[in-house]
C-alpha positions as CSV (number, residue, x, y, z in Angstrom):
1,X,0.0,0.0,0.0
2,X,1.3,3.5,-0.7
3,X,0.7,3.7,3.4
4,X,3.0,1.0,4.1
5,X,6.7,1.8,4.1
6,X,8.7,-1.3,4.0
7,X,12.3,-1.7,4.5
8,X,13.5,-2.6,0.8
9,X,9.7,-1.6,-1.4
10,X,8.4,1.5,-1.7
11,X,5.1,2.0,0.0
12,X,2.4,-0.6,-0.9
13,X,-1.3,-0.2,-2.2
14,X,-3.9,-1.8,0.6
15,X,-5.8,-4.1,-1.9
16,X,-5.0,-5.3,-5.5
17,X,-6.5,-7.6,-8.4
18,X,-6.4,-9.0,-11.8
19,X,-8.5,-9.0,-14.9
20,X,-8.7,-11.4,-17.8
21,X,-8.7,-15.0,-18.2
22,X,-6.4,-17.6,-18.2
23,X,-5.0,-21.6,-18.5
24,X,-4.8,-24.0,-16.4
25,X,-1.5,-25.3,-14.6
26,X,-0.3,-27.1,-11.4
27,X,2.3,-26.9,-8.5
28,X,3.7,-29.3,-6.1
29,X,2.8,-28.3,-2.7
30,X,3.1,-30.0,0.8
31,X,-0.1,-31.7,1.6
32,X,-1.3,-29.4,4.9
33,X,-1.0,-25.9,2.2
34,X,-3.0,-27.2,-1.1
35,X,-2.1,-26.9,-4.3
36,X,-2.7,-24.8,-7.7
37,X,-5.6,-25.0,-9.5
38,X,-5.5,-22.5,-12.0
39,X,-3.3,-19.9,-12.9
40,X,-4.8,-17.1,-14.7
41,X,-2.1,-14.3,-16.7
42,X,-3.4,-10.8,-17.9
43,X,-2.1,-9.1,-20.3
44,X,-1.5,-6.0,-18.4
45,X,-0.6,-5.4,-15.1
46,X,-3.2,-4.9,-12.7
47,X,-4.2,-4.0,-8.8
48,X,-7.3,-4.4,-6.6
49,X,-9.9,-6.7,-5.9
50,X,-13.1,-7.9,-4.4
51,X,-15.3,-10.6,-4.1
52,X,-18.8,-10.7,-4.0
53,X,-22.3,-12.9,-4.5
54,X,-21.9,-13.0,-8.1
55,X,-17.7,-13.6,-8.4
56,X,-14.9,-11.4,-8.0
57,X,-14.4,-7.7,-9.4
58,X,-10.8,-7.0,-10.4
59,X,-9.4,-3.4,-11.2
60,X,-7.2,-2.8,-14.1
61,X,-5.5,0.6,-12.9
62,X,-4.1,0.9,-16.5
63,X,-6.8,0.8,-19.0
64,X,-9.2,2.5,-15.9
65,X,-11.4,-0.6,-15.9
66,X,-13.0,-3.0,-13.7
67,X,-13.8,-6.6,-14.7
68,X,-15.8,-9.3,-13.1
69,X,-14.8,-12.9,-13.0
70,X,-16.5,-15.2,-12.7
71,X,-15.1,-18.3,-10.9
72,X,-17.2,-21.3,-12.0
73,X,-15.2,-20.7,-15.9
74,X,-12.1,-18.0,-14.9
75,X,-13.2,-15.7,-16.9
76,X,-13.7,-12.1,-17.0
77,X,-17.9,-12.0,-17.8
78,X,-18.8,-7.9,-17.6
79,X,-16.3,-5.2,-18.2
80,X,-17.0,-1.5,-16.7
81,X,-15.3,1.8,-17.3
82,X,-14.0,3.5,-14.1
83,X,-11.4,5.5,-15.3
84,X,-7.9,6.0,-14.5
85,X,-6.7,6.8,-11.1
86,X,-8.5,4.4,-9.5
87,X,-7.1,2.8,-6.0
88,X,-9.2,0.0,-5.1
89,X,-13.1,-0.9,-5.5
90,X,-16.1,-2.5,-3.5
91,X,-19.2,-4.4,-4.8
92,X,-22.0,-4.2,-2.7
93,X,-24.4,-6.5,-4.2
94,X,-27.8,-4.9,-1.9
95,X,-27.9,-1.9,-4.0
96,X,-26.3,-3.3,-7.1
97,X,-23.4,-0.9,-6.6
98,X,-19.8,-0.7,-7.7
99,X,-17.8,2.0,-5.7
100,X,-14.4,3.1,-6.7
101,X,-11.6,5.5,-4.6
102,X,-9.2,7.0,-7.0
103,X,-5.8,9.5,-6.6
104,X,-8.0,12.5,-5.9
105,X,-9.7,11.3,-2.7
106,X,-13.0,10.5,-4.2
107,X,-15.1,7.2,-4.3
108,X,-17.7,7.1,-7.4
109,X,-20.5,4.7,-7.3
110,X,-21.1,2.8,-10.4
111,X,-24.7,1.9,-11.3
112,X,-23.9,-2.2,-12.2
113,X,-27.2,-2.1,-14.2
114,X,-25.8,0.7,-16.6
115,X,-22.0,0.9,-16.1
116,X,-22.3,4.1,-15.6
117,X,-21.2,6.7,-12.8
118,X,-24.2,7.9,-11.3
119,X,-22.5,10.0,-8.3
120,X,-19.3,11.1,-7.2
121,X,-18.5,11.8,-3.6
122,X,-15.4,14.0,-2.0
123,X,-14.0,11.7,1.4
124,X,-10.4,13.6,1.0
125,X,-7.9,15.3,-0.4
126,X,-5.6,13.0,-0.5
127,X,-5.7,9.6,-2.3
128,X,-8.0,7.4,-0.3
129,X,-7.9,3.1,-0.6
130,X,-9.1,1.2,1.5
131,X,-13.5,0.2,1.5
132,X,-16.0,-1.6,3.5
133,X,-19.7,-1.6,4.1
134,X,-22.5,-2.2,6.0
135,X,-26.0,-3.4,5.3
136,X,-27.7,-2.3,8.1
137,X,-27.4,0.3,7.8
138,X,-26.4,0.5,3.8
139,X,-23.2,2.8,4.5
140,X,-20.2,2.9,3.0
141,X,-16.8,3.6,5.0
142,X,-13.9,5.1,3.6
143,X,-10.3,5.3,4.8
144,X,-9.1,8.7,4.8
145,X,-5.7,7.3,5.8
146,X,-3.3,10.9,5.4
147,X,-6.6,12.6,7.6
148,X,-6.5,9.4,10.6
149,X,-10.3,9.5,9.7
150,X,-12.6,7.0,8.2
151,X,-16.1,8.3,6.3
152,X,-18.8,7.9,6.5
153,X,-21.1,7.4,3.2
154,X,-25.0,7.1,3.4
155,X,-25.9,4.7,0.5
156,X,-29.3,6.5,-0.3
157,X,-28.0,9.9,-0.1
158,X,-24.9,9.3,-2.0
159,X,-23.2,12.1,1.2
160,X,-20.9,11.6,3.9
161,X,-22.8,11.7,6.6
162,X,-20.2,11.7,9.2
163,X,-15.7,11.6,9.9
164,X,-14.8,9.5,12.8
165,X,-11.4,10.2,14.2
166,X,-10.1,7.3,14.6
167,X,-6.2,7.5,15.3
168,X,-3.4,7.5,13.3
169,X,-3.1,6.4,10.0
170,X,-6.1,3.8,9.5
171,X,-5.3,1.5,6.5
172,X,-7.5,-1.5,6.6
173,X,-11.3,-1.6,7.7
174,X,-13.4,-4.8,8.4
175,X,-17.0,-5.2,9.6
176,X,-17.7,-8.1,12.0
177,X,-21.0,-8.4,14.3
178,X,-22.5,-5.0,13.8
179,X,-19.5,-2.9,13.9
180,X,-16.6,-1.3,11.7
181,X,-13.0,-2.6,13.0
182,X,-10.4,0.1,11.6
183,X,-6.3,-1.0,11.5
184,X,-3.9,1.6,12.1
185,X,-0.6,1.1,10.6
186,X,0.9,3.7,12.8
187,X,-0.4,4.1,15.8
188,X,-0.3,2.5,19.3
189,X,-4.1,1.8,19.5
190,X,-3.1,0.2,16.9
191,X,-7.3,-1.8,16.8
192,X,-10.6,0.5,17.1
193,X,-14.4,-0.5,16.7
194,X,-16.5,2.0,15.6
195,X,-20.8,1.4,16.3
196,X,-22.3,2.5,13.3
197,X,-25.7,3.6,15.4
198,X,-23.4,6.4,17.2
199,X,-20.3,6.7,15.2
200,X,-18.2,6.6,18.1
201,X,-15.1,4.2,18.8
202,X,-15.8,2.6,21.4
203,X,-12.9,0.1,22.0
204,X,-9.1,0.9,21.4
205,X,-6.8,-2.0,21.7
206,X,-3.2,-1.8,22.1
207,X,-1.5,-5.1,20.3
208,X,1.7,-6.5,21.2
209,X,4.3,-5.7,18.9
210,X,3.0,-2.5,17.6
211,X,4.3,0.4,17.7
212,X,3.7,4.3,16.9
213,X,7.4,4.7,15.1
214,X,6.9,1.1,13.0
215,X,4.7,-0.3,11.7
216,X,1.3,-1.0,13.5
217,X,-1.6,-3.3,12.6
218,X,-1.3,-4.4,8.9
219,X,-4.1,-6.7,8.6
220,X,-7.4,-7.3,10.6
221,X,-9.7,-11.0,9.7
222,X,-12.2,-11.9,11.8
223,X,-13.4,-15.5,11.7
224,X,-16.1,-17.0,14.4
225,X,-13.7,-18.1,17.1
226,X,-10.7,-15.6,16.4
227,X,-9.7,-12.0,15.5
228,X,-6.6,-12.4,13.6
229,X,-4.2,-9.2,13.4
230,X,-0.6,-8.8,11.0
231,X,1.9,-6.5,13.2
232,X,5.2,-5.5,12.3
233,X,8.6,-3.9,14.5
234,X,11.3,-5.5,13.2
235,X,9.6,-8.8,13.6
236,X,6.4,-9.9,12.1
237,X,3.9,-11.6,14.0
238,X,0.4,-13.0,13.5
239,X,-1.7,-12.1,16.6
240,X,-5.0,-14.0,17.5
241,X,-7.2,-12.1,19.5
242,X,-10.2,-13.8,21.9
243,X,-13.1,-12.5,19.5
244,X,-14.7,-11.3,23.3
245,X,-12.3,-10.2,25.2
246,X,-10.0,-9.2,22.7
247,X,-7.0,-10.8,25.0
248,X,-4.3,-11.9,22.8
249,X,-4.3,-15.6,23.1
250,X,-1.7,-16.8,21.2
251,X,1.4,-15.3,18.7
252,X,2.9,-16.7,15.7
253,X,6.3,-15.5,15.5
254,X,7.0,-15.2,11.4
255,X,10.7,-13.7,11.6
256,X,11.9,-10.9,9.7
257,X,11.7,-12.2,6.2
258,X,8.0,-12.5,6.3
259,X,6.8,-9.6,4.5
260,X,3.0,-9.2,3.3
261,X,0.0,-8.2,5.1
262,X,-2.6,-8.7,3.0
263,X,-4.3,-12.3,4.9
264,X,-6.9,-14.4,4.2
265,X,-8.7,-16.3,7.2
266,X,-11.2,-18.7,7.8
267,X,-12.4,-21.2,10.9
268,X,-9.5,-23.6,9.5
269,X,-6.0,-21.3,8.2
270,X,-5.0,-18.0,8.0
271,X,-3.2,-17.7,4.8
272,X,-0.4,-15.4,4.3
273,X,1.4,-14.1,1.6
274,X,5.2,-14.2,1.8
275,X,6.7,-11.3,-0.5
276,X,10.5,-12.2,-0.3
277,X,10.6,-16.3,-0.1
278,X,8.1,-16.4,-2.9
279,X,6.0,-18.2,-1.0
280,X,2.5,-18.4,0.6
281,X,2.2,-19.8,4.3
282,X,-0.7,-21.7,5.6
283,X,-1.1,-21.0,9.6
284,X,-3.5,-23.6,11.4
285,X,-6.6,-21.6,13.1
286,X,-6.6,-24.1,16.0
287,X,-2.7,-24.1,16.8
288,X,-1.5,-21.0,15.4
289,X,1.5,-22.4,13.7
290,X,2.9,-22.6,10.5
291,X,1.7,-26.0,9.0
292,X,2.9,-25.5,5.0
293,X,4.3,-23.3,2.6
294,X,3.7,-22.9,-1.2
295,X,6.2,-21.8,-3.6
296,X,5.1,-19.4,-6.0
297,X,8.1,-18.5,-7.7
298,X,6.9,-15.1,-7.8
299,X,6.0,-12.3,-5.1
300,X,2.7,-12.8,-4.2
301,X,0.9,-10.0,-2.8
302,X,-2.7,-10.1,-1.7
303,X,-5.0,-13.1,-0.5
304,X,-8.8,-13.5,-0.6
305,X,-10.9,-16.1,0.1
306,X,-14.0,-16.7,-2.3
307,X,-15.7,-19.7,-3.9
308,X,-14.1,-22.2,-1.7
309,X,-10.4,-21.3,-3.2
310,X,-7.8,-19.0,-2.0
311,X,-7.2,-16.2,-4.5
312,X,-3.4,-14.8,-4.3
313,X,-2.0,-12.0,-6.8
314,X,1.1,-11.2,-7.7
315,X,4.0,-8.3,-7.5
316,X,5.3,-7.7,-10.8
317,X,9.5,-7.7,-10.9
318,X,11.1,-4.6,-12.8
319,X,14.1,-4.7,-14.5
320,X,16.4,-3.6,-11.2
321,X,15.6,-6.5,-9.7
322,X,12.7,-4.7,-7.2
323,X,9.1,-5.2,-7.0
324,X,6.6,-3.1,-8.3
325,X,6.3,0.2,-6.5
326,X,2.3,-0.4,-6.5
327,X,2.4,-3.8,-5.7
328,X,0.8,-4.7,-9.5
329,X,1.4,-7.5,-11.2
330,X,0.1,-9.8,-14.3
331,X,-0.9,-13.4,-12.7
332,X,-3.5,-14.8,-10.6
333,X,-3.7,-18.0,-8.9
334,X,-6.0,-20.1,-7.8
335,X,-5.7,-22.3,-4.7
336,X,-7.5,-25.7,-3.6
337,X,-7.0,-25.3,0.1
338,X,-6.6,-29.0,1.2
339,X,-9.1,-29.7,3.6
């Protein structure tokens, strides 16, 4: 995410994708990760993604275009027009909407049923990223990460309705039992929950290992027995929190060459992109420990979990022998988790 400093890449984007469709290929794998399924290439390098009801929605930042896969063939089955400067987008299926942040600090809704931008609403001044939303209420919230606020976006109104202070530097936002969990990636409180019914933060949790002059909370999953959380100083570590008392109950040390934050989690694995091994680690949800790696041989970068596979994108290698400074890349896989 452009947020993220790293030690040896220049700052990475929060979410990233693919478009386009692909062939089929396979990897050898250790029997606790999985294995490849499906490797899809595009033709041009791409960032940002999210699944949804229908399949999964993948930004091409280049052409200014979003795409929607659909899993059952891998292929790309609707094509929109966002424009360029897009950061990252959201389907939200309940009111057959497509919203898109871009490099001016605006999120546009797209009408799915048209394709075409039927509002455009101002959250920043600054580039904003990172998305997430609510159905009850139908609200949008936004990540104004340079102005430590996030949003908030009234679906009817097409407004912002309200800016929660929220800390410093809030790069990731979930939604888990009723409430809006933002991820500070500098900032000591490095956890807040936000109530939608009052727009207040209500809870501020202090992780071990974070820290206001490195990097905070890089990732937030929640799964139904665990809140999982990425934090980085000097070491990275995988953090799972009681889901009630948000007690940190157990730490998976990753060392210093685990770089990525971008997890996927369900009741079973956390999966976790490695950027520098080339690999992607599978961490049992009942032990917390590393149980399997897959090599890639490339940098992957983000992981999502849809359709009953784990989706993981790629960095894309420049000529000086560094990653992408956005994080894009050209190729998709697909991942049977084994079971």
């Amino acid at each position: 995410m452009y947020q993220r400093a790293l030690r040896w890449v220049v700052p990475l984007l929060c979410l990233l994708t693919m478009t386009a469709c692909g062939s089929t290929t396979s990897s050898a794998s250790k029997p606790t990760v999985g294995s490849v399924a499906t490797t899809i290439h595009f033709g041009t390098a791409t960032q940002q993604w999210t699944p949804n009801a229908e399949g999964l929605w993948f930004l091409d930042t280049l052409d200014g275009v979003a795409n929607e896969v659909d899993p059952a063939v891998n292929k790309v089955v609707a094509s929109i027009s966002v424009g360029r400067g897009a950061t990252n987008l959201l389907a939200t299926p309940e009111v057959h909407a497509l919203w898109v942040t871009d490099m001016d600090g605006s999120v546009s809704r797209v009408d799915l049923s048209t394709g075409q931008v039927v509002a455009t609403i101002s959250v920043s001044t600054e580039p904003v990223f990172s998305m997430t939303a609510t159905s009850n209420p139908l609200t949008l919230w936004v990540a104004a990460y340079t102005d430590h606020t996030v949003m908030r976006i009234d679906m009817q109104t097409n407004r912002v309705a309200a800016a929660i202070d929220v800390g410093h530097a809030p790069d990731d936002l979930q939604t888990a039992n009723g409430s809006v969990w933002v991820c500070n990636i500098r900032d000591d409180r490095a956890v807040q929950q936000i109530i939608p019914e009052t727009n207040q933060v209500v809870t501020r949790l202090t992780l071990q290992h974070s820290n206001f002059a490195g990097i905070g909370c890089g990732s937030i999953r929640f799964t139904e027995n665990a809140v999982w959380v990425m934090t980085y100083n000097g070491i990275t570590k995988l953090l799972r929190l009681d889901p009630q008392s948000f007690a940190t109950i157990a730490t998976t040390n990753l060392g210093t060459e685990v770089i990525g934050f971008n997890i996927g989690a369900d009741a079973t694995a956390v999966w976790i992109p490695n950027v520098e091994t080339k690999e992607l680690l599978r961490v049992d949800a009942q032990s917390s420990k590393v149980v399997g790696k897959l090599t890639l041989g490339q940098a992957p970068s983000r992981v999502t979990l849809s359709a009953d596979s784990v989706w993981v994108s790629d960095y894309r290698d420049l000529s000086d022998g560094t990653l992408s400074s956005n994080g894009t890349g050209n190729t998709l896989w697909r991942i049977t988790p084994t079971p």
